[in-house]
C-alpha positions as CSV (number, residue, x, y, z in Angstrom):
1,X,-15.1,-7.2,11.5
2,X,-15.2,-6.0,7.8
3,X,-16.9,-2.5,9.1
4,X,-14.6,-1.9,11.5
5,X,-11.8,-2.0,9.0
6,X,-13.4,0.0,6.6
7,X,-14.2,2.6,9.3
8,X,-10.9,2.8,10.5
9,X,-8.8,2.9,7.3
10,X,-11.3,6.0,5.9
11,X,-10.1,7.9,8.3
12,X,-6.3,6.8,8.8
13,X,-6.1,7.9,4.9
14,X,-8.7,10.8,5.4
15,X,-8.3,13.3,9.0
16,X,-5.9,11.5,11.0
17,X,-3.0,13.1,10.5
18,X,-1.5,13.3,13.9
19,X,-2.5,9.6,14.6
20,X,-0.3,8.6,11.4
21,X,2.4,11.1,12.2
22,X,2.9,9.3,15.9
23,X,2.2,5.5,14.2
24,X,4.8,6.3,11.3
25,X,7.4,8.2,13.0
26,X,6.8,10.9,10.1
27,X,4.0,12.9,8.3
28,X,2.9,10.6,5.2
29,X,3.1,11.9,2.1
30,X,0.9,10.0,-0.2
31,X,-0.4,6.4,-0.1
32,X,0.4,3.8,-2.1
33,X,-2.4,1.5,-3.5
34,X,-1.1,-1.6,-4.6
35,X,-1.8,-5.5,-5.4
36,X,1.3,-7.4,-4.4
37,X,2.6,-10.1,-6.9
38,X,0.7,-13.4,-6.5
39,X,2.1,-16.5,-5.5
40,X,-1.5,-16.1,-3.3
41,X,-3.5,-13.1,-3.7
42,X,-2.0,-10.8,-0.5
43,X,-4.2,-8.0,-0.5
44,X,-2.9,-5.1,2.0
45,X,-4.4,-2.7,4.6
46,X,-2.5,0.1,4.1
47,X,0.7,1.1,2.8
48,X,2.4,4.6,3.0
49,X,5.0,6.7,2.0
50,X,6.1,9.1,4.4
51,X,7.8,12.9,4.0
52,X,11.3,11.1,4.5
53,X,10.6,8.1,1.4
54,X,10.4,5.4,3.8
55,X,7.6,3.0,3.9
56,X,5.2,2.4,6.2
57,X,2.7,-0.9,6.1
58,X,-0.3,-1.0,8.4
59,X,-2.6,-3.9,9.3
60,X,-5.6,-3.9,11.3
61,X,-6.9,-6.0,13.6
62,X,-9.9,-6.5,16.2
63,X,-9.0,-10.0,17.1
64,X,-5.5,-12.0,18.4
65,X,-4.6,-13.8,14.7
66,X,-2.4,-16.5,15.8
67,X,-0.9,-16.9,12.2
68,X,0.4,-12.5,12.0
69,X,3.7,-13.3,12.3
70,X,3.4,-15.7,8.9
71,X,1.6,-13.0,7.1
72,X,2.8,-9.9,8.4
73,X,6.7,-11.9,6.6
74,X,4.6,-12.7,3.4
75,X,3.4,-9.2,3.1
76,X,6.8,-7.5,4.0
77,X,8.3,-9.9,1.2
78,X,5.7,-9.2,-1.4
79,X,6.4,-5.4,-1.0
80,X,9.9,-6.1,-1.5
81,X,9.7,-7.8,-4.6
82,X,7.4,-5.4,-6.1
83,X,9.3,-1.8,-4.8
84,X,12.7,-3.1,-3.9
85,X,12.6,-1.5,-0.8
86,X,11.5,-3.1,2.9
87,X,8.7,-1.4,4.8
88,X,7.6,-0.4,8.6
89,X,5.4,-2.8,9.5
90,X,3.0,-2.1,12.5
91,X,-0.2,-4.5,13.5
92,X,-3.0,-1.9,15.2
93,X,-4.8,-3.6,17.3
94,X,-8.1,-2.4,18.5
95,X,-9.9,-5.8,19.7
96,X,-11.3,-5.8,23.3
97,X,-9.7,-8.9,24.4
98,X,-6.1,-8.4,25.2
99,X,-3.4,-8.5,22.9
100,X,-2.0,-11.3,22.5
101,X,-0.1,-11.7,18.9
102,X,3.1,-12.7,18.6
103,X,5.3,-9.9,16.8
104,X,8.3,-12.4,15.6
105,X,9.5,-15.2,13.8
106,X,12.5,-17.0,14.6
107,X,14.6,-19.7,13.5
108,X,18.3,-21.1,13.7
109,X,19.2,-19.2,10.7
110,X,16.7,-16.4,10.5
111,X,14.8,-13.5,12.4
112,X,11.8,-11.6,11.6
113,X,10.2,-9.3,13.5
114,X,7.4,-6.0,13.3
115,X,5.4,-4.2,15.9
116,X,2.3,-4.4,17.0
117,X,0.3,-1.3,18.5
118,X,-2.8,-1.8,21.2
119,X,-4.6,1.4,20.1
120,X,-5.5,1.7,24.2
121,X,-1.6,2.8,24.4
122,X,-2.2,6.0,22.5
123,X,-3.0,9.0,24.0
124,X,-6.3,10.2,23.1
125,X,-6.4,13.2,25.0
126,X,-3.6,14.4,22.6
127,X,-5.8,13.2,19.6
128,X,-8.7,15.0,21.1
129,X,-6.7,18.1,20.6
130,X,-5.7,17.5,17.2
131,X,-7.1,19.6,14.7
132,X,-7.9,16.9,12.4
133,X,-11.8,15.2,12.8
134,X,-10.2,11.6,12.1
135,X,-7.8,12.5,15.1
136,X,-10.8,13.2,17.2
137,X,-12.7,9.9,16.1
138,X,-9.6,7.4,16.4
139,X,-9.8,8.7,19.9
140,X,-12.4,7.0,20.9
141,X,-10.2,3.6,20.9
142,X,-7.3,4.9,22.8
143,X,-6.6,5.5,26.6
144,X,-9.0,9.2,27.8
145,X,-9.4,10.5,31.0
146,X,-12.9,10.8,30.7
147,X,-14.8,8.8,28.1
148,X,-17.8,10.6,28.4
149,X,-16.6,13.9,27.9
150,X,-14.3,13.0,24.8
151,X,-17.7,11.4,23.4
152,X,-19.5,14.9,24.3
153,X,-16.5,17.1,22.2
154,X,-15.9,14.8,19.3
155,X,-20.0,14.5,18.5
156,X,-20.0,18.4,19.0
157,X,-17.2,18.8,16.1
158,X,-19.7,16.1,14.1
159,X,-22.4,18.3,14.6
160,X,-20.7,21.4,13.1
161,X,-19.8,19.7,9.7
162,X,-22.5,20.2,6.9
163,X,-25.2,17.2,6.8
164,X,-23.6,14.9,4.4
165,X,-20.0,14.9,6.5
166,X,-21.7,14.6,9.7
167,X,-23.6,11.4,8.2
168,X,-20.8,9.4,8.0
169,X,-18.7,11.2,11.1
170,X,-21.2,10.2,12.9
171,X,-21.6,6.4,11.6
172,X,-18.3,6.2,11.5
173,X,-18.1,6.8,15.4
174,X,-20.8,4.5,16.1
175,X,-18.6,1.9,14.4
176,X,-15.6,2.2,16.3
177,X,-17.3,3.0,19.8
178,X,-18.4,-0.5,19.4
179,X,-15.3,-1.8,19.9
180,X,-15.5,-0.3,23.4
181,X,-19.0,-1.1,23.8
182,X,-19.4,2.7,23.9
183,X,-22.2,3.0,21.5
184,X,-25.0,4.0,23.8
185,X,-22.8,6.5,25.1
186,X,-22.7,7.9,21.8
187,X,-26.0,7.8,20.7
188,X,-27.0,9.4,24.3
189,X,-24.8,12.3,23.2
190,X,-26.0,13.0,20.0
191,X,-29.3,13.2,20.7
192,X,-28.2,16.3,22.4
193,X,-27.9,17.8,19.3
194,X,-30.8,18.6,17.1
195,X,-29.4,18.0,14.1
196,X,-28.7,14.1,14.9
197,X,-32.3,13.4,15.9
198,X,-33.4,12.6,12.2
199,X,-30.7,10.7,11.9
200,X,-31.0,8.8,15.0
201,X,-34.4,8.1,14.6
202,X,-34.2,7.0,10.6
203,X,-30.6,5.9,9.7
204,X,-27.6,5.6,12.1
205,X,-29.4,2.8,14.4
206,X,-31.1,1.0,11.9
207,X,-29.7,-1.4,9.2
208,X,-29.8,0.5,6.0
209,X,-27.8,3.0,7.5
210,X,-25.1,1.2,8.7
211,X,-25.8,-1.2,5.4
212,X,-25.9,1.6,3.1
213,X,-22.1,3.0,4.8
214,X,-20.4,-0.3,4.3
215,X,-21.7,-0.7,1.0
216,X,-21.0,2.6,-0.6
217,X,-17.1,2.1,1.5
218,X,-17.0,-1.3,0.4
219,X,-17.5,0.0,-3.9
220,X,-15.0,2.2,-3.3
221,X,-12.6,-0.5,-1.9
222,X,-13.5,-2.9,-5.1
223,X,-12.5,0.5,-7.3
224,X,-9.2,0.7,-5.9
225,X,-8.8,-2.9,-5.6
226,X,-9.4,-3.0,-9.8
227,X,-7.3,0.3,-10.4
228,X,-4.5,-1.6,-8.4
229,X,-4.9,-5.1,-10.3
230,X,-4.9,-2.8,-13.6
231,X,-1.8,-0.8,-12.5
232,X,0.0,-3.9,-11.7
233,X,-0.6,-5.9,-15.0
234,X,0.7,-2.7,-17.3
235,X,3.9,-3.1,-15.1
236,X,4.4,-6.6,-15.8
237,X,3.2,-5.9,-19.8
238,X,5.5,-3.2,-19.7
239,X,9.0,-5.7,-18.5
240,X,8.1,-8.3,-20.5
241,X,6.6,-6.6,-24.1
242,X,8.0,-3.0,-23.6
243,X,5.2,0.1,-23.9
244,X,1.8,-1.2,-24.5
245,X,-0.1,0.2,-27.4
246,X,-3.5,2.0,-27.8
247,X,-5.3,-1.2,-29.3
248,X,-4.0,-3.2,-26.1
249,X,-5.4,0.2,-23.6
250,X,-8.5,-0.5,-24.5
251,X,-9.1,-4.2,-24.6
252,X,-7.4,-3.8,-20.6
253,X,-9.7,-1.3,-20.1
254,X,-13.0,-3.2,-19.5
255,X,-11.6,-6.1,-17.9
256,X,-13.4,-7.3,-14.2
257,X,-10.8,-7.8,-10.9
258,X,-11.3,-11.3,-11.9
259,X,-10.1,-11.1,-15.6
260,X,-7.1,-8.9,-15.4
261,X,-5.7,-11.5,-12.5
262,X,-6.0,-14.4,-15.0
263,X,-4.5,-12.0,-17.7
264,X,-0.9,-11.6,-14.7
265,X,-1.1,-15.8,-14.7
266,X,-1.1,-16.1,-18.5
267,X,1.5,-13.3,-19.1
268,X,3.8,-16.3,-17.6
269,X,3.1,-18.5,-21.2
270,X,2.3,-15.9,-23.6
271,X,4.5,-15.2,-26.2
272,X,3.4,-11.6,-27.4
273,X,0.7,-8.9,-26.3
274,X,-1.6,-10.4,-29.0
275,X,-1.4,-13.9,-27.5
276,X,-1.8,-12.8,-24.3
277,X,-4.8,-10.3,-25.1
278,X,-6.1,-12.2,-27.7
């Protein structure tokens, strides 16, 4: 559920800062966007670095993955080699089904092991409270009181952002009260609110809308996916040719996602920075 993970991981990095603070043991103090080495291409969710240097890796999920265990090891390796230091790792789950993942592998000679978080175990009354809209939002997948009247307070703090930031509050609420089949509940509420009607009526339950959110979300996750790829190849340049020249910069510089992870398998072979860049 590609929207769902977009959703949620704009607002883990954006607003929710109490949600991270409870999931990380510790306020996080900037993120870390990387590209692990590649034996296979191991793309991550999220990875932290909290207010005490330790690391945090998240992954999120909406459905049991029977093979988390294998990759959750994989990932915590691939950190490893690449920052020398071993992370955190939590799973959030979020799925409707219940959880069912495994959180462990084990073997004669070795034991591995990370948590994994049903979202409906956190308290959202407490993120209700929070002062932080991402807080507010994440709420809606964890346990409430009273679903209706979280719904009724978080689309009320919506409503008093200006008309761009309520846009995409509000879409991104629609996205994760699906996951609790809580969407008519939602839209109910915000029609409440004059300033959602437009909306309503022209963009949040029709398919550009939610088309046009995932796409603009979705270019911003290819950007950072490049700017990572990019970041990681000067590293390796930098180990195995020392500081890379101006001339080199520039040839790196308009190179596709595609491109710069050929350039990390031929810097295996290549001799120099001309061979390789040639």
């Amino acid at each position: 559920m590609q929207e769902y993970d977009v959703a949620l991981k704009l607002l883990l990095r954006g607003s929710a800062d109490q949600t991270m603070r409870e999931l990380a043991g510790s306020p996080i103090q900037r993120w870390l966007d990387i590209e692990l080495p590649k034996i296979q291409n191991l793309r991550l969710d999220l990875l932290a670095e909290t207010a005490d240097q330790n690391l945090v890796h998240l992954e999120l999920q909406s459905t049991n993955d029977a093979s988390m265990p294998l990759r959750m090891a994989e990932y915590c390796l691939g950190i490893f080699r690449l920052l020398a230091r071993f992370p955190r790792q939590l799973v959030l789950y979020a799925g409707e089904a219940p959880l069912r993942m495994e959180t462990e592998l084990r073997a004669p000679d070795l034991w591995f092991r990370y948590a994994v978080i049903d979202m409906r175990t956190l308290d959202g009354d407490r993120l209700l409270e929070s002062p932080h809209l991402g807080d507010n939002v994440i709420a809606i997948l964890a346990r409430l009181r009273d679903h209706r009247d979280a719904i009724r307070r978080i689309v009320q703090r919506i409503a008093g952002l200006p008309v761009a930031e309520s846009e995409t509050a509000l879409g991104q609420l629609l996205v994760l009260a699906g996951l609790r089949r809580l969407e008519e509940a939602v839209e109910q509420e915000a029609r409440k609110m004059p300033i959602f009607i437009d909306i309503l009526e022209n963009k949040v339950l029709g398919r550009e809308f939610r088309r046009g959110l995932q796409e603009g979300e979705l270019k911003g996750e290819l950007k950072g996916e490049l700017k990572g790829e990019l970041t990681i190849l000067r590293r390796q340049i930098e180990k195995r040719f020392g500081a890379i020249p101006a001339w080199a910069e520039e040839r790196l510089a308009g190179r596709t996602t595609a491109e710069l992870e050929d350039l990390s398998v031929r810097l295996l072979d290549a001799q120099s920075l001309e061979e390789l860049l040639k």
